[in-house]
Backbone as CSV, one residue per row, in Angstrom:
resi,resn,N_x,N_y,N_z,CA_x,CA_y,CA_z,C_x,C_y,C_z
1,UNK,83.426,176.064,152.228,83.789,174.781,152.812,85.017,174.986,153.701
2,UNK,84.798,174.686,155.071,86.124,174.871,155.691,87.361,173.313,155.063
3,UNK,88.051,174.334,155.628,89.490,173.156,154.799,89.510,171.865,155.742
4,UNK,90.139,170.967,155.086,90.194,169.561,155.951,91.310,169.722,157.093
5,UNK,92.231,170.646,157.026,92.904,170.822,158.094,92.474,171.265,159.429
6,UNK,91.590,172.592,159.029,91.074,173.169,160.272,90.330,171.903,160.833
7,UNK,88.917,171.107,160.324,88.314,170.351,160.695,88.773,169.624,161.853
8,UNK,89.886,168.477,161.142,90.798,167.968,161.870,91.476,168.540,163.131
9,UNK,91.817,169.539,163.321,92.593,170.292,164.430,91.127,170.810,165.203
10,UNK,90.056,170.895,164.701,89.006,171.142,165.589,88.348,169.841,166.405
11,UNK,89.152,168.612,165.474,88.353,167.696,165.877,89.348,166.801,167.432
12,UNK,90.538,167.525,167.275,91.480,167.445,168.203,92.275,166.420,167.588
13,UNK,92.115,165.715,166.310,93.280,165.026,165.532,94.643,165.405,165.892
14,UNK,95.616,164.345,166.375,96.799,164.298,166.634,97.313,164.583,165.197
15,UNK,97.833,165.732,164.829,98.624,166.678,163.702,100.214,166.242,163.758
16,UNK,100.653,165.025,163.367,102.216,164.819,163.136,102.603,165.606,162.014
17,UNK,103.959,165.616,161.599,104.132,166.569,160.225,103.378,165.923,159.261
18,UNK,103.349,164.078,158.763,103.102,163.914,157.919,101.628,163.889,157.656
19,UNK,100.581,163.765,158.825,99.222,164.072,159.090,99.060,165.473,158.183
20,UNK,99.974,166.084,158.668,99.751,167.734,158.351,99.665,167.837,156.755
21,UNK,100.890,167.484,156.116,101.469,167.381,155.212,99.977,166.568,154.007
22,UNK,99.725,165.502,154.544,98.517,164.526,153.687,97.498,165.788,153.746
23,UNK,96.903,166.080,154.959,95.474,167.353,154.870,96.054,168.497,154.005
24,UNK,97.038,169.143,153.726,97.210,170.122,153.309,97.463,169.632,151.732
25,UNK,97.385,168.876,151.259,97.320,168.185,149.944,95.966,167.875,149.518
26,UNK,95.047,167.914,150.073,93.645,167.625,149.915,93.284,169.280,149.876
27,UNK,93.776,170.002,150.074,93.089,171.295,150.471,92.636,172.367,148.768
28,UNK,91.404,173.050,148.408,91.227,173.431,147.316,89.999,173.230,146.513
29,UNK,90.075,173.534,145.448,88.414,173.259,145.297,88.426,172.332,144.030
30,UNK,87.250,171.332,144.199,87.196,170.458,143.466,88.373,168.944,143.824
31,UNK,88.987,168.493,144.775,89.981,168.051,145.114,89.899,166.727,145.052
32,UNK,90.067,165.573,144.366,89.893,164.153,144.175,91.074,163.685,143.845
33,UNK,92.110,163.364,144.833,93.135,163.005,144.040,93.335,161.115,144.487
34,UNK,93.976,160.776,144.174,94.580,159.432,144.126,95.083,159.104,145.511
35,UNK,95.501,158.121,146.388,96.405,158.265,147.012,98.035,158.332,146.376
36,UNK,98.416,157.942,145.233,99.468,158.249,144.842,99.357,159.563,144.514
37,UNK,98.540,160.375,144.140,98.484,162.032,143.993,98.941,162.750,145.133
38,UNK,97.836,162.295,146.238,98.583,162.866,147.544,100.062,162.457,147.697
39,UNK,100.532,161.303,147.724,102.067,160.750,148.370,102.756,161.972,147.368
40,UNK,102.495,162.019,146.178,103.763,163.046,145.269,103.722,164.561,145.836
41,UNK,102.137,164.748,146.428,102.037,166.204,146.776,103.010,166.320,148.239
42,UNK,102.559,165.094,149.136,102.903,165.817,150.168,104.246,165.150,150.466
43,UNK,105.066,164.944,149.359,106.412,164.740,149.396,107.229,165.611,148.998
44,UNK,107.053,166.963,148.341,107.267,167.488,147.655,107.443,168.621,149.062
45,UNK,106.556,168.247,150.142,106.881,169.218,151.341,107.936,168.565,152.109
46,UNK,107.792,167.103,152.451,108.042,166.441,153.279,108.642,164.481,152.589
47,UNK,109.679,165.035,151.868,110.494,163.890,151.338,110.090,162.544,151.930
48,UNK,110.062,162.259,153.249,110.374,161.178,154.051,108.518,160.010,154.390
49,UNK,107.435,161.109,153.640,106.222,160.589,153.693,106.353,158.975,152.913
50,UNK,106.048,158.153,153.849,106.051,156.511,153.152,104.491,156.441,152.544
51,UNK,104.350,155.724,151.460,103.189,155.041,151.076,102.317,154.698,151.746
52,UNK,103.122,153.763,152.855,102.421,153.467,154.063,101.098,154.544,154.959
53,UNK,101.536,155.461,155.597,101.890,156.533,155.584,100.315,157.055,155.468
54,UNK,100.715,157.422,153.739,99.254,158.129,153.146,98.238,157.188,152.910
55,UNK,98.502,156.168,152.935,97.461,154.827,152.949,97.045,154.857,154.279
56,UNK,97.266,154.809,155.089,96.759,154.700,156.473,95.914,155.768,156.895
57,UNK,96.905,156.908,156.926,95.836,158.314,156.969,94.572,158.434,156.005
58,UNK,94.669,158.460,155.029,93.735,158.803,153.898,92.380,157.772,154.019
59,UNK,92.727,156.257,155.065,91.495,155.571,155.533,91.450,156.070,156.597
60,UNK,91.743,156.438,157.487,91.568,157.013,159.075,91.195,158.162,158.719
61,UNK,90.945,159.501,157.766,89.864,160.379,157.719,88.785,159.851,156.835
62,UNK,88.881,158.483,155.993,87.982,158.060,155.631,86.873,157.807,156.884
63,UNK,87.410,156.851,157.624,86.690,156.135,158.700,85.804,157.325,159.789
64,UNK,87.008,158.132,160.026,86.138,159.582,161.157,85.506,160.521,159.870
65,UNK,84.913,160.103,158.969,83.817,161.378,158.228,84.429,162.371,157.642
66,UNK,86.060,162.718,157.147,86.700,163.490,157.218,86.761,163.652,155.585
67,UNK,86.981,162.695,155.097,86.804,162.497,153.641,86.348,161.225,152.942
68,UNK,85.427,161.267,151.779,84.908,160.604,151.342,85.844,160.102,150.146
69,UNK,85.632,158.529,150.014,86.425,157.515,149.175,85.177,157.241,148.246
70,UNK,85.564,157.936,146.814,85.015,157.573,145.587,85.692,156.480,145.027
71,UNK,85.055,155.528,144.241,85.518,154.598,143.471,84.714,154.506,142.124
72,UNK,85.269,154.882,141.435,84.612,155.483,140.166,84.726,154.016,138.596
73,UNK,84.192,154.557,137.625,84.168,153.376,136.671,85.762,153.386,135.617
74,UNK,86.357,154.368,136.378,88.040,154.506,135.788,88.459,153.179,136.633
75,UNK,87.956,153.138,137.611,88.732,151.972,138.650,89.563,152.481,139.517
76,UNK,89.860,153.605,139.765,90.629,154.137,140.441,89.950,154.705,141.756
77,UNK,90.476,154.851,143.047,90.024,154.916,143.901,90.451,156.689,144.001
78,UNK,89.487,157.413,144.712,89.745,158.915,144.914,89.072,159.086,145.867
79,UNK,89.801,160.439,146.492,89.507,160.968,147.853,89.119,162.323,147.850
80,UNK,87.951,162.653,148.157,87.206,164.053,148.509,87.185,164.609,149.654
81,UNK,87.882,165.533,149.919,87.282,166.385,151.220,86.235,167.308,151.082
82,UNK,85.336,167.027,150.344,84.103,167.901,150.437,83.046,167.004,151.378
83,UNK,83.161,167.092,152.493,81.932,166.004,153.278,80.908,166.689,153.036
84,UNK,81.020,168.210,153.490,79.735,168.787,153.842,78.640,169.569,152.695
85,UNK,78.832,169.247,151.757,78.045,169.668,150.342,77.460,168.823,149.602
86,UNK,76.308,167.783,149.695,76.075,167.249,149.018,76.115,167.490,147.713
87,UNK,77.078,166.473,147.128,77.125,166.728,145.373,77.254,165.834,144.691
88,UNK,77.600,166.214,143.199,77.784,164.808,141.964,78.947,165.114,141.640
89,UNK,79.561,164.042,140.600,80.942,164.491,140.088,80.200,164.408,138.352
90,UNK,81.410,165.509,137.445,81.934,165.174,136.806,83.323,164.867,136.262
91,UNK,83.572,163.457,135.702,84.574,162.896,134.758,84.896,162.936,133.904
92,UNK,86.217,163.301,133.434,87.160,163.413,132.276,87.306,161.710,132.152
93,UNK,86.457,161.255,130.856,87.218,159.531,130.671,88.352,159.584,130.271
94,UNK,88.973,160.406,129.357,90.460,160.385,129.727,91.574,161.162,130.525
95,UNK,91.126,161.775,131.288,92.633,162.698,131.771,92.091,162.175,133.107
96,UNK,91.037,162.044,133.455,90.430,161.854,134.993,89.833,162.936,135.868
97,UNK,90.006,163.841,135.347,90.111,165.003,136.137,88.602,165.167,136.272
98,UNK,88.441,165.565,137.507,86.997,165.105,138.306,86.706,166.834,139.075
99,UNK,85.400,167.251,138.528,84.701,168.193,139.372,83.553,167.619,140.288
100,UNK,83.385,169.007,141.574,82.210,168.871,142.112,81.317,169.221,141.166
101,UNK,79.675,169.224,141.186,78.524,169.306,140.524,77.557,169.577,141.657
102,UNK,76.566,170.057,141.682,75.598,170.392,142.151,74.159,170.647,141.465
103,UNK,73.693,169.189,141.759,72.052,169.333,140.708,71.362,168.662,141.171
104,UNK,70.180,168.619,140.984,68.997,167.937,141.506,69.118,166.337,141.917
105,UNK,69.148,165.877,142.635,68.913,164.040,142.479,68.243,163.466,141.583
106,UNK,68.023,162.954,140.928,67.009,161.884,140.428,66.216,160.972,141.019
107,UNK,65.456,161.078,141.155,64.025,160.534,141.988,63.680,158.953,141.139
108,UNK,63.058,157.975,142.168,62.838,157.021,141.710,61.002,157.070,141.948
109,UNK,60.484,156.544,140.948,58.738,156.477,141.721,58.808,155.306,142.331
110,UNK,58.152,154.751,143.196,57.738,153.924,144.071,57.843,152.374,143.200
111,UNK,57.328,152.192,141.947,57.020,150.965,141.047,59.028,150.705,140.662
112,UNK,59.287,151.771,140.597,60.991,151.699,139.908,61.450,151.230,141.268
113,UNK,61.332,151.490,142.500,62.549,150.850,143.745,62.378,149.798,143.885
114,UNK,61.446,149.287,143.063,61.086,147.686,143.477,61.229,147.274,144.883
115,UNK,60.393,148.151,145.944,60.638,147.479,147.228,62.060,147.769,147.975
116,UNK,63.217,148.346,147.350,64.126,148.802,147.868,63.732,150.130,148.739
117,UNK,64.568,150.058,149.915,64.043,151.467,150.759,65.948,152.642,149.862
118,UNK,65.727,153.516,149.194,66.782,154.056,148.838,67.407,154.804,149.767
119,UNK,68.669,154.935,150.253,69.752,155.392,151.060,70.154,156.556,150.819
120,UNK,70.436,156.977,149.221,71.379,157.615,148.688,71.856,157.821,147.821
121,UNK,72.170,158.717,146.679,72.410,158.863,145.531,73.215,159.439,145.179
122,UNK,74.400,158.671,144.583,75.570,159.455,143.618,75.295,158.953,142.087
123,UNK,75.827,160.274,141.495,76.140,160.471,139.975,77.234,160.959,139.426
124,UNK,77.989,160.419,138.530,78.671,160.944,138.296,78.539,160.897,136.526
125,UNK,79.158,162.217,136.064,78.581,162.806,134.668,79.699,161.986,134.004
126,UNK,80.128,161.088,133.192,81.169,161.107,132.229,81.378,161.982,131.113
127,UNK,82.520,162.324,131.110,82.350,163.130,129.241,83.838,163.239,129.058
128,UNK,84.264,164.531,127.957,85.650,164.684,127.819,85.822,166.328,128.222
129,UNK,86.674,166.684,129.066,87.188,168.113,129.040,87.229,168.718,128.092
130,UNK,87.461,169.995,127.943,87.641,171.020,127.105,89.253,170.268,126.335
131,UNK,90.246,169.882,127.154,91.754,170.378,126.869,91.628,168.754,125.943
132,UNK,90.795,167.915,126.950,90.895,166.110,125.772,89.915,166.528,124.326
133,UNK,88.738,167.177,124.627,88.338,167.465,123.585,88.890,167.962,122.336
134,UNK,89.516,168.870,122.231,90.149,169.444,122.002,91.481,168.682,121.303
135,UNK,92.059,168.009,121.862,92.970,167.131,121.724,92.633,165.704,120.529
136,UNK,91.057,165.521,120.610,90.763,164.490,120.349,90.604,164.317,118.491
């Protein structure tokens, strides 16, 4: 998967520090973080990143295809830069911590869409990690 930075700089995205700073916080594998996840990451480069800021950016690569906005049954909103891999997640119900997945779709027969034309399919696995398990 190329990184969300290169993308962006290929896509001729105007790269300010704090532009820079938000993509390079998304960068890695498996990457779903919060927008408050990003603001702590890419403050930690760049002190002066406002809320504002990573809220704005983080919908403006929403909007250009850059990264995808999960909204999951935690309620919490998360951000993927994996555009180009169709996949599933799995969920930690308690820690949150969210992988990519890669498995078959689930198919509907014709009598089950009831007349719906289907678009698209996400899944996401719930369960508990190794470290909550463990814990539990």
């Amino acid at each position: 998967m190329t990184p969300l930075i290169d993308r962006l700089r290929r896509r001729g995205w105007r790269m300010t520090p704090q532009r820079r700073v938000i993509a390079e916080a998304m960068t890695g594998e498996h990457v779903h973080m919060t927008a408050d996840e990003v603001l702590r990451h890419a403050r930690e480069v760049l002190p002066e990143v406002s809320r504002a800021t990573v809220y704005n950016t983080l919908n403006e690569m929403v909007s250009i295809g850059e990264l995808l906005e999960i909204t999951h049954a935690d309620g919490r909103k998360r951000y993927d830069p994996n555009v180009a891999d169709h996949h599933h997640h799995l969920l930690c119900v308690e820690c949150g911590r969210m992988l990519d997945v890669h498995v078959d779709d689930p198919a509907l027969t014709a009598d089950q869409q009831h007349g719906f034309h289907i678009l698209g399919v996400e899944v996401t696995f719930r369960a508990r990690c190794p470290e909550c398990a463990s814990a539990a």
